[in-house]
C-alpha positions in Angstrom: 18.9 8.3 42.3 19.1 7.7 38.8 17.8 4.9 36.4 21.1 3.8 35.8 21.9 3.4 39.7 19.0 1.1 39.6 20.3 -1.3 37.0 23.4 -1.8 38.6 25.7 -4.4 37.3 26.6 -5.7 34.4 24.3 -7.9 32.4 25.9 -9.3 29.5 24.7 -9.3 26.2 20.7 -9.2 27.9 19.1 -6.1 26.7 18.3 -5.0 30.2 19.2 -6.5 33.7 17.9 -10.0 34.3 15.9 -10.8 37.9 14.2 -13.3 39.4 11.3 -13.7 41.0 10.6 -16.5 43.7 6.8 -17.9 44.7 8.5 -20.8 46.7 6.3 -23.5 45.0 5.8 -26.2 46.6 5.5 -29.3 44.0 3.5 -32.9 44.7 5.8 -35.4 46.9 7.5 -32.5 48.1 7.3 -30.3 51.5 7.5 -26.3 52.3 11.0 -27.2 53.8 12.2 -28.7 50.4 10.9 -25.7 48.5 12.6 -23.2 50.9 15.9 -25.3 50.8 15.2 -24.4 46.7 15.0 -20.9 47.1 18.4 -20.7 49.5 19.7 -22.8 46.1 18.4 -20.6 43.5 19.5 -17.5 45.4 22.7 -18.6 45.4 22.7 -19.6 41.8 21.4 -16.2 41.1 24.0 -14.4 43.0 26.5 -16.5 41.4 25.4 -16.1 37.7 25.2 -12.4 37.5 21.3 -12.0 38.0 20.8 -8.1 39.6 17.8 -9.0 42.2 16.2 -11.7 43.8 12.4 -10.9 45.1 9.8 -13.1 47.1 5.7 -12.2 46.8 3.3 -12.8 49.8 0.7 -15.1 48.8 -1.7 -16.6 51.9 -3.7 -20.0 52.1 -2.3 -21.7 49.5 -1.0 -25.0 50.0 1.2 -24.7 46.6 2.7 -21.6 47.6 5.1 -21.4 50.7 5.8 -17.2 50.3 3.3 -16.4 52.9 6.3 -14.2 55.4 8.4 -12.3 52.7 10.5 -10.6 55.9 10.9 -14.5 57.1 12.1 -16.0 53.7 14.5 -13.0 52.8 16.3 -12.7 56.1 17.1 -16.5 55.7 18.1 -15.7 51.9 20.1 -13.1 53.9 22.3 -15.7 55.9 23.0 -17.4 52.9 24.0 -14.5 50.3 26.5 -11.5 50.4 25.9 -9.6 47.0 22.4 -10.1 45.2 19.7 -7.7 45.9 17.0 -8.8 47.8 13.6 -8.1 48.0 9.9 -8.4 48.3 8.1 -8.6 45.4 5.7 -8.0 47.4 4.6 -7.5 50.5 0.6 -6.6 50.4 0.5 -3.0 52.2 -3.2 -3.4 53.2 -2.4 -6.7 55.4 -0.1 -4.9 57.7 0.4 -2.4 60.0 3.0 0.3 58.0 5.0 0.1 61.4 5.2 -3.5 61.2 6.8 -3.6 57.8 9.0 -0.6 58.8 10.8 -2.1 61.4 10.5 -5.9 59.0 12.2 -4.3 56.6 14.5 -1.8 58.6 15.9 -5.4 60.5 16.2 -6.7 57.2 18.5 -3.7 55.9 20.8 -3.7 59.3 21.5 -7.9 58.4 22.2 -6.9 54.2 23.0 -2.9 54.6 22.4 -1.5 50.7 20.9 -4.9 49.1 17.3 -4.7 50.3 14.1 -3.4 48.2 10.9 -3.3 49.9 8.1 -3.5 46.9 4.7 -3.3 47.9 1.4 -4.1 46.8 -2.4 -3.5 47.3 -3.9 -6.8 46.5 -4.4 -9.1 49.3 -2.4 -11.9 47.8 -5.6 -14.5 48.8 -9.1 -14.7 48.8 -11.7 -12.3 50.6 -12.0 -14.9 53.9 -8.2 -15.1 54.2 -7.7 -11.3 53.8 -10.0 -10.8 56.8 -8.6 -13.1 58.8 -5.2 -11.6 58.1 -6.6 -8.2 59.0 -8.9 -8.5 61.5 -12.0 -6.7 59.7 -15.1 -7.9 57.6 -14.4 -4.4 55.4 -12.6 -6.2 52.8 -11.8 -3.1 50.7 -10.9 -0.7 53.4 -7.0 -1.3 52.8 -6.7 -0.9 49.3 -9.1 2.4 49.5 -6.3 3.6 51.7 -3.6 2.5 49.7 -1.9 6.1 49.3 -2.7 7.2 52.5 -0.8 3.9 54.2 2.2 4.4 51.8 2.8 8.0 53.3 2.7 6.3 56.6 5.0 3.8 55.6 7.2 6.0 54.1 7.4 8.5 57.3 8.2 5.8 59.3 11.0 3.9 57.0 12.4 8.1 56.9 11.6 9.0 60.5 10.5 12.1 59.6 6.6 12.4 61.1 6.0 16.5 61.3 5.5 17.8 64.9 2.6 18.0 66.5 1.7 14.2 64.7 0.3 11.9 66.8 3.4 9.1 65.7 5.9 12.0 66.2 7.6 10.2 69.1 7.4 6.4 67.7 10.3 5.3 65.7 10.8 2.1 63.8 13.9 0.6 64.9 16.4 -0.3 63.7 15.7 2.7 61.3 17.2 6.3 60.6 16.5 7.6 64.4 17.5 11.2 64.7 19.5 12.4 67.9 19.8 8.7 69.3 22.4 7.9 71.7 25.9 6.4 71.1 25.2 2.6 70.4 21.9 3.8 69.6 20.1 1.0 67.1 20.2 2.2 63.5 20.9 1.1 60.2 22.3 3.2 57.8 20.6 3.2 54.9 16.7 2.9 54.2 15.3 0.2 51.9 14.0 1.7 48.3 10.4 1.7 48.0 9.0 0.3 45.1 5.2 0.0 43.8 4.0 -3.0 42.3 0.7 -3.7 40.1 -1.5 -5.1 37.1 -3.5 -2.3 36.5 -3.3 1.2 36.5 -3.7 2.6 39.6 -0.2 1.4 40.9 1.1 2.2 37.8 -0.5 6.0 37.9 0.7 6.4 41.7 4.2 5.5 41.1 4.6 8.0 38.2 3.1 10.8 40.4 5.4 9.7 43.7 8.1 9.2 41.6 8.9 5.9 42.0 10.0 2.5 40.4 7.6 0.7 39.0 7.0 -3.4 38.9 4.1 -4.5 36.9 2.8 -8.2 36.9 3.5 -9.0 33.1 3.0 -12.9 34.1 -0.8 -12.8 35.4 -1.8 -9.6 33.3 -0.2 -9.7 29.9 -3.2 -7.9 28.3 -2.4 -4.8 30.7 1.2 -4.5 30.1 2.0 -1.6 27.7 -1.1 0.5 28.7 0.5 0.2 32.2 3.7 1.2 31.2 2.4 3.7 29.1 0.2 5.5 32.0 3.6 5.3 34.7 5.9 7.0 32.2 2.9 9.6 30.9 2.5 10.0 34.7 6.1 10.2 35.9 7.3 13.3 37.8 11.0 13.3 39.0 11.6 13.2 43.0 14.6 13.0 45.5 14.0 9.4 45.1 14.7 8.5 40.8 15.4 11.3 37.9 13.4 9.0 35.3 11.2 6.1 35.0 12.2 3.1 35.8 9.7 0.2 35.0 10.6 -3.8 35.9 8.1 -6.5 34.3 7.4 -9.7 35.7 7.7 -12.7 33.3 6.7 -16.2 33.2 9.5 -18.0 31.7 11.3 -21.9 31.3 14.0 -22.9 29.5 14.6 -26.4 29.0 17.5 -28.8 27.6 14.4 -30.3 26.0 11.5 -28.2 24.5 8.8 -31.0 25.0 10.2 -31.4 28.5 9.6 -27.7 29.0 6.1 -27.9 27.7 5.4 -30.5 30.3 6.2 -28.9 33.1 4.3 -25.7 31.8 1.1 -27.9 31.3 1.5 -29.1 35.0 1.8 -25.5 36.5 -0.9 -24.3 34.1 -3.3 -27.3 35.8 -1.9 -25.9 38.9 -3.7 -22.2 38.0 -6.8 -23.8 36.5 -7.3 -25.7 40.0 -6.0 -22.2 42.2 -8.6 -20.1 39.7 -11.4 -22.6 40.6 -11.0 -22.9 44.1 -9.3 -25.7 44.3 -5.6 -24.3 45.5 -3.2 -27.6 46.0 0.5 -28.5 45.0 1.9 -27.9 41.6 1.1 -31.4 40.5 3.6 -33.2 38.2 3.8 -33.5 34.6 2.5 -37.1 34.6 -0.4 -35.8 36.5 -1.0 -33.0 33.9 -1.0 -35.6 31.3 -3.5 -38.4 32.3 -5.9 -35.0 33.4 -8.8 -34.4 31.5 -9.2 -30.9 30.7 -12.6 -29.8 29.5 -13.1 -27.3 26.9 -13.2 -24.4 29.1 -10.1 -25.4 30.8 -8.3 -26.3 28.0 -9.0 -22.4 26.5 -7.8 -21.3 29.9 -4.7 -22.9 29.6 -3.8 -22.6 26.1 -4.5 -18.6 27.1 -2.3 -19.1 30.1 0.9 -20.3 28.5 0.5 -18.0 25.6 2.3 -15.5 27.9 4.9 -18.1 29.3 7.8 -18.1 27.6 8.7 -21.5 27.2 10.7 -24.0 25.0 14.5 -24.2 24.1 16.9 -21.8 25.3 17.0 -20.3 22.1 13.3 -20.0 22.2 13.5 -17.9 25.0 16.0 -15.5 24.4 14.2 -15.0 21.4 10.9 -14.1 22.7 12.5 -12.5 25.6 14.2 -9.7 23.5 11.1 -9.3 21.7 9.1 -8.2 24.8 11.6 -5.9 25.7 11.2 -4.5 22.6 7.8 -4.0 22.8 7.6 -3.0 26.3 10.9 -1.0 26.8 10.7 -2.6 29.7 13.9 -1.4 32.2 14.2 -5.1 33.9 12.8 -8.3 33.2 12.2 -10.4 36.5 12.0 -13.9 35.6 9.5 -16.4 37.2 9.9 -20.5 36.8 7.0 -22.6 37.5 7.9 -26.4 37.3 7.5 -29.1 39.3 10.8 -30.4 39.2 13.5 -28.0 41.8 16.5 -29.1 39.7 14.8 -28.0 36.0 13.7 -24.3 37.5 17.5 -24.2 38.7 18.6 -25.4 35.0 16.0 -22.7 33.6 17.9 -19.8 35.1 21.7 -21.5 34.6 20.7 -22.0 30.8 19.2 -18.2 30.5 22.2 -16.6 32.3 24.6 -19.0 29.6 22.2 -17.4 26.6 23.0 -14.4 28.0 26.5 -14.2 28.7 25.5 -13.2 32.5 29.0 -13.0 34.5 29.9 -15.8 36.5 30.6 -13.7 40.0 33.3 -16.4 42.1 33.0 -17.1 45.5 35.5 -15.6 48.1 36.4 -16.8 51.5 34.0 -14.4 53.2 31.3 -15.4 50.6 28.7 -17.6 52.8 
């Protein structure tokens, strides 16, 4: 595969291809079915307006957050999309059996055959309690030690290709590439792309070696960025899967009709963080919330170091600032992330950065769902 397979379709006048990436906040007033109704919106939006890939993260026991099944949420964005990519971004390998996500993500290619990317992470996506509960072991570190070790399984089983004389020799994920099956036999014919996700090096380091894309978490580790970047492409060895590096960032970004609307609703998600950082997970509160809280001083250093690294303000604004980190970061894709309160101003964020953009406006046909 090469770099340029990756990128796909046009993107307009953006320097690279634009993405989005969906937490499926839940906002105050508002339920886990409203926020899920917004994500079948925004993937539709995004399919419409020319946006390459559309990827959920796992995140566990928190209340703001309704991205807890990645498989769940995409084969529903499935039912309701025929062209955008779609994908996990990610799935936390240490909180599952590799079998498990094999045949997740193998169902999940046969229902959108070609559109699917299966990115995965090491982190638990939640605290230490909820990460044992989710894995049924005090030994909190014990997956991420393994990290490599449960990626070659993972990979064997997505490939069907266990050597003989392995003890998983004879157990296939289905649906999934099964060799010598009979007519009717369940398969799917293609395998989802595997790609490595991360805020420090490690990931970074292991996806150069395995030759593999690369996503980094530019939104929660800005400071990490370029050295990660750097260390994937130093590291980078071509293999059957990509000729080159191919690196995506994560990025925190809002566009508004109104720049001091805009910097409300980043105050209210950055209140959100400084209450998920101190324990105290809950809904993304409103603006008007955010603006009769009292921060204290450590707080208000946390925040005003938080939404340094949002992109936020007029459209202008962010196109701006949004070329300039490519620029620095050579970055191959820029996934975009909205955190407002308000559903219909993080679908206006992404309709006003594909406009800025000259993204292509992709019609509907009669088989389009």
């Amino acid at each position: 595969m090469t770099a340029d397979e990756i990128r796909g379709r046009t993107h307009g006048t953006a320097p690279v291809p634009l993405s989005v990436l969906d937490l499926v906040t839940v906002g105050a007033g508002r339920t886990a079915t409203d926020a899920l109704r917004t994500s079948v919106a925004l993937a539709r939006q995004a399919e419409d307006r020319g946006y390459h890939r559309y990827w959920v993260a796992e995140h566990h026991s928190m209340p703001g957050v309704a991205s807890s099944s990645p498989a769940v949420i995409l084969a529903h964005l499935a039912a309701h999309t025929t062209r955008v990519r779609l994908g996990s971004g990610g799935v936390m390998l240490p909180n599952h059996a590799p079998l498990v996500i094999a045949e997740q993500f193998g169902t999940l290619e046969a229902m959108a055959p070609g559109r699917v990317d299966l990115g995965l992470g090491r982190a638990p996506g939640t605290d230490g309690a909820t990460a044992a509960a989710l894995r049924r072991s005090a030994r909190l570190h014990e997956g991420a030690d393994d990290f490599p070790e449960q990626l070659a399984e993972l990979t064997r089983f997505l490939d069907d290709d266990f050597p003989d004389g392995h003890p998983y020799r004879r157990v296939h994920a289905v649906p999934g590439p099964i060799q010598g099956t009979s007519p009717g036999g369940v398969q799917s014919p293609h395998r989802p792309p595997i790609w490595l996700l991360g805020s420090s090096g490690f990931s970074a380091r292991l996806a150069g070696e395995l030759g593999l894309p690369f996503a980094f978490a530019h939104h929660f580790s800005a400071r990490n960025t370029i050295p990660a970047l750097d260390l994937y492409r130093e590291t980078f060895r071509p293999s059957a899967v990509l000729d080159a590096p191919y690196a995506l960032i994560g990025v925190s970004a809002l566009a508004a009709d109104e720049e001091k609307e805009a910097r409300r609703q980043v105050r209210a998600a950055a209140l959100n963080m400084v209450r998920l950082r101190t324990g105290r997970p809950g809904l993304v509160p409103t603006p008007e919330e955010a603006e009769a809280y009292r921060f204290s001083a450590v707080e208000q250093d946390f925040i005003d170091s938080w939404n340094a690294d949002v992109i936020h303000g007029s459209v202008d604004e962010v196109r701006t600032r949004l070329d300039d980190l490519h620029k620095r970061t050579g970055a191959d894709e820029l996934m975009l992330t909205t955190h407002a309160h308000s559903p219909d101003l993080r679908l206006r964020s992404y309709e006003l950065i594909a406009d800025a953009y000259d993204l292509p406006r992709i019609p509907r046909t009669d088989g389009d769902r």
